[in-house]
C-alpha positions in Angstrom: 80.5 60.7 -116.9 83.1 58.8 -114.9 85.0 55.9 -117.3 86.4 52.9 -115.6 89.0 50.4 -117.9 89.0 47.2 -116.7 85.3 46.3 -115.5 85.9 43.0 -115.6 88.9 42.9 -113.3 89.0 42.5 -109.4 89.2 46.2 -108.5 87.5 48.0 -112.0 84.2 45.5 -111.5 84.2 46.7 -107.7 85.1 50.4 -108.9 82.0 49.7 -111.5 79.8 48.5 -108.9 80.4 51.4 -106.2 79.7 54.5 -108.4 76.5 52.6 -110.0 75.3 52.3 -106.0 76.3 55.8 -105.9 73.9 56.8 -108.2 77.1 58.4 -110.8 77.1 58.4 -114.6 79.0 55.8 -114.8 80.8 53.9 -118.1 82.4 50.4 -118.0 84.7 49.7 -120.8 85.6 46.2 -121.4 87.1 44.1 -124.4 84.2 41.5 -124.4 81.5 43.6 -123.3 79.1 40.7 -122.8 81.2 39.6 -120.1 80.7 43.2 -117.4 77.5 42.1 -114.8 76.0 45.0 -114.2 72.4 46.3 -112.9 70.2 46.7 -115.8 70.6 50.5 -117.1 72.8 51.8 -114.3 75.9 51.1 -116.6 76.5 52.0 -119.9 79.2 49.4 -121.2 81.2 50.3 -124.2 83.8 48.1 -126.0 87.6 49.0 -126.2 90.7 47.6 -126.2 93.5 49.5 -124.3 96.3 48.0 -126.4 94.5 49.5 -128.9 93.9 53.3 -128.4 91.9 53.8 -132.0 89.1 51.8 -130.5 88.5 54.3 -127.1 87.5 57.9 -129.0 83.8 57.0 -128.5 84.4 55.5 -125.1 86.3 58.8 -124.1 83.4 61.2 -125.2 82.1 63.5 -122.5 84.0 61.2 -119.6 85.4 64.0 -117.0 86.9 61.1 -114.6 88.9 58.2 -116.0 89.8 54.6 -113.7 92.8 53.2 -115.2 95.1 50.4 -114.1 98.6 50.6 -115.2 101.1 48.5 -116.7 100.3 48.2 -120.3 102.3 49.4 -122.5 100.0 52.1 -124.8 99.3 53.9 -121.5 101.1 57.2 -122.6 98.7 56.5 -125.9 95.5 56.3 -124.1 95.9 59.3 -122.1 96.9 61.5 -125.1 93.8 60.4 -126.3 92.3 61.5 -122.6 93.3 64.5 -123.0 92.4 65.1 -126.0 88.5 64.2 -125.0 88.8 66.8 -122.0 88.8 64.4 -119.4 89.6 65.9 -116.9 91.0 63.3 -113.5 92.7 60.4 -114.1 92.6 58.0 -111.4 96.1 55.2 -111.5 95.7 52.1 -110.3 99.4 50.8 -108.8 101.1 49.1 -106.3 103.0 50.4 -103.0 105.9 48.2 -104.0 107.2 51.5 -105.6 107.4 52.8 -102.1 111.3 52.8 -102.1 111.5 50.2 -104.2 113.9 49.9 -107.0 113.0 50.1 -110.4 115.1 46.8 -111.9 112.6 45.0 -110.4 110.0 43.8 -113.3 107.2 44.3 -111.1 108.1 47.3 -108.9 110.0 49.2 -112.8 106.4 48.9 -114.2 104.6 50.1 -111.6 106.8 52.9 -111.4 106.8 53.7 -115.2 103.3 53.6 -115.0 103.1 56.5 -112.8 105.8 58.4 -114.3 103.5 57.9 -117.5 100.4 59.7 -115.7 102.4 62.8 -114.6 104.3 63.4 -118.2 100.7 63.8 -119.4 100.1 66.2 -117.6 96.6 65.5 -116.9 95.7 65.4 -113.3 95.7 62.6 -111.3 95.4 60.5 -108.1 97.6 57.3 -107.7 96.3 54.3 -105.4 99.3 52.4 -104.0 97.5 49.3 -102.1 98.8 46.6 -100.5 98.3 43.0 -101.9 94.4 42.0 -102.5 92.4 39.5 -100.2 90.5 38.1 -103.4 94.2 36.2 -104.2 92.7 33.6 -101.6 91.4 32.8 -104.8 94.5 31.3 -106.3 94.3 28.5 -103.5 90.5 27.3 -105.3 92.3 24.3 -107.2 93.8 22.8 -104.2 90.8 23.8 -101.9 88.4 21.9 -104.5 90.9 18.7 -104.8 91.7 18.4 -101.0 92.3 20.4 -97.3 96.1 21.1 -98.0 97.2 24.5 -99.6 101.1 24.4 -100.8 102.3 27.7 -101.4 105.6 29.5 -100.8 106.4 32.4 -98.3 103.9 31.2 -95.7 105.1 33.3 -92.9 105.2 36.6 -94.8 102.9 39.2 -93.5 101.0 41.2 -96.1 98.3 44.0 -94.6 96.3 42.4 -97.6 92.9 45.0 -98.7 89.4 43.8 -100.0 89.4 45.2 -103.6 86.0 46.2 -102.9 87.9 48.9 -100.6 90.2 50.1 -103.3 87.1 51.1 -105.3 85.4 53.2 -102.6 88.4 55.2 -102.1 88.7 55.5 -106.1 85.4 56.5 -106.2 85.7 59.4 -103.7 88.7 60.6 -105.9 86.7 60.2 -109.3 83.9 62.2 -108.0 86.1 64.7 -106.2 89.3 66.8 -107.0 89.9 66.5 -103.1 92.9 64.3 -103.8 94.8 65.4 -106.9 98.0 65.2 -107.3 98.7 62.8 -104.1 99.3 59.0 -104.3 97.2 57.1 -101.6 98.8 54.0 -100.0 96.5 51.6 -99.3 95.9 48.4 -97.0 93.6 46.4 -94.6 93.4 46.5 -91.3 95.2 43.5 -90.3 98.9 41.9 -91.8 98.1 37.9 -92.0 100.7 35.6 -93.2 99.9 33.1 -95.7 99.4 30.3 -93.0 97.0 33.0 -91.1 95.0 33.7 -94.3 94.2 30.0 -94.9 93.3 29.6 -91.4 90.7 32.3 -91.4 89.7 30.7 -94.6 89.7 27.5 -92.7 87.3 28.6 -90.0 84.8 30.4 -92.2 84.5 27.4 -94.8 84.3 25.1 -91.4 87.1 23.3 -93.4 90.3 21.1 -91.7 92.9 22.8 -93.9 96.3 22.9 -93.5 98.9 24.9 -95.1 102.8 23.2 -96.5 105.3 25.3 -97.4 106.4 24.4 -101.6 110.2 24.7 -102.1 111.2 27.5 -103.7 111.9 25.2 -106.9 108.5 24.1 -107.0 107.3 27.3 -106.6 108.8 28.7 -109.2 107.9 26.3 -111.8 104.0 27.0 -110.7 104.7 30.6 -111.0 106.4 30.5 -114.6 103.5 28.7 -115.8 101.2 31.8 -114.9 103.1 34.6 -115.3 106.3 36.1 -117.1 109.8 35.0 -115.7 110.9 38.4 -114.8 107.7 38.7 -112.9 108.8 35.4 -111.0 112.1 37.0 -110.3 110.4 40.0 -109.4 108.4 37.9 -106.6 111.5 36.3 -105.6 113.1 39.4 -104.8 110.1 40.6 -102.5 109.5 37.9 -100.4 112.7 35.7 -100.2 114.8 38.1 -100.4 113.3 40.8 -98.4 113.0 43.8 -101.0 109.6 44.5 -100.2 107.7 45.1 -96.8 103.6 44.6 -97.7 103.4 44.1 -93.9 102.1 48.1 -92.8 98.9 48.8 -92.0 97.4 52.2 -92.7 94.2 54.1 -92.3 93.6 55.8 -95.8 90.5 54.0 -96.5 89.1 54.9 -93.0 90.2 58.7 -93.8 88.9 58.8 -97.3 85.5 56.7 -96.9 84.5 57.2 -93.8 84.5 53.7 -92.4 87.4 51.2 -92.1 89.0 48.3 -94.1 87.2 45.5 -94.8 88.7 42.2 -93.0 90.0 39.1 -94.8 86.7 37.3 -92.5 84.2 39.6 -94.0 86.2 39.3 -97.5 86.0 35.4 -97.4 82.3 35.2 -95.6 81.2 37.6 -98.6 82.9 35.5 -101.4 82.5 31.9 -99.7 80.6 30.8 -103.2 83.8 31.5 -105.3 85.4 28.9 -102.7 85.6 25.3 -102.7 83.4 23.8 -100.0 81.7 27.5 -99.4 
């Protein structure tokens, strides 16, 4: 039985969704069960709560293979309790900002405690380091629904951004398999697209005028406090204005691991064009 945390999330729904295609005992744990859409009796969903480690013991029972995405702050808790049920391969959700990075940064610190976490439990593991997701074309839906202008900061920043549904098809090969424990596996698309590049693929595949205005930095930081914590804000900051991270490289893991390549951020927004204004 493989358990993946987080089947309601971008990458644990996709994760979810690729082992139940797979045809692998598969368990999605979620805090509001009702809310996991899966196939009728390929999933078995089970209710937990990782800030609360009590409520995973029957969740845990018989799973060999556990999905988890870091940065909470039980995770040494829950993988006691891991190890404790015999599970045997942990697969880490991360990000490749810890790639030299430096760990006073909120975002990049977490990230790296997170994996730090995973290796003092001594339980084996695989870490996925991917690059930023094509489904945070999302975050433009407001201003796609109320007009053809996107405002958003760091337009000319390339990011070698990956379709989630990517991530899960490599972490499925590594639940199923011990093929890759003990590595980390950096992960990205096959293209780096700036902001302004992203919309404009967007642009054409909606058949939509849109154009993209750079928001001063003060703007954009009072849009970003309102949505996550300050230090996260900083954290952003620090990557893409002042140059601390590079999300621009593009690498072949998923083609190595899968079989196939990346997904591109055409196919990503052609897939999804019903979660898009105007798709």
């Amino acid at each position: 039985m493989i358990l993946v945390t987080g089947a309601t999330g971008n990458v644990g729904s996709e994760v979810v969704r690729r082992l139940a295609v797979d045809g692998a005992p598969v368990r999605a744990l979620a805090r509001h069960p009702d809310a996991v859409a899966v196939p009728d009796g390929a999933v078995e969903v089970v209710a937990g709560d990782l800030s609360r480690p009590e409520t995973l013991d029957d969740a845990l029972a018989g799973v060999e293979a556990l999905f988890l995405l870091g940065g909470f702050a039980t995770m040494a808790d829950v993988l006691d309790r891991a190890a404790k049920a015999a599970v045997r391969r942990v697969v880490l959700l991360t990000s490749r900002c810890v790639i030299g990075g430096r760990p006073d940064n909120a975002i990049t610190g977490m990230w790296m405690e997170s994996e730090a976490v995973l290796e003092r439990s001594g339980l084996p593991g695989t870490v996925l380091r991917p690059a930023g997701f094509q489904s945070n074309a999302l975050r433009w839906s407001d201003q796609l629904g109320a007009g053809d202008v996107v405002r958003a900061p760091w337009g000319d920043v390339p990011i070698a951004a990956i379709d989630p549904a990517d991530i899960a098809a490599v972490a499925a090969v590594a639940l199923r398999s011990g093929d890759y424990e003990g590595q980390a596996l950096t992960l990205s698309g096959p293209e780096a697209l700036s902001a302004r590049q992203q919309l404009a693929v967007v642009a054409e595949v909606l058949g939509r005028p849109l154009r993209f205005e750079s928001q001063p930095d003060d703007e954009a930081r009072k849009a970003m406090a309102d949505a996550m914590p300050e230090s996260f804000v900083d954290a952003q900051f620090r990557f893409f204005s002042d140059g601390e991270y590079d999300d621009s490289g593009v690498v072949d893991t998923v083609e190595r691991v899968t079989g196939r390549p990346a997904g591109t951020l055409r196919a990503w927004v052609d897939a999804h064009r019903a979660a898009l204004p105007g798709g």
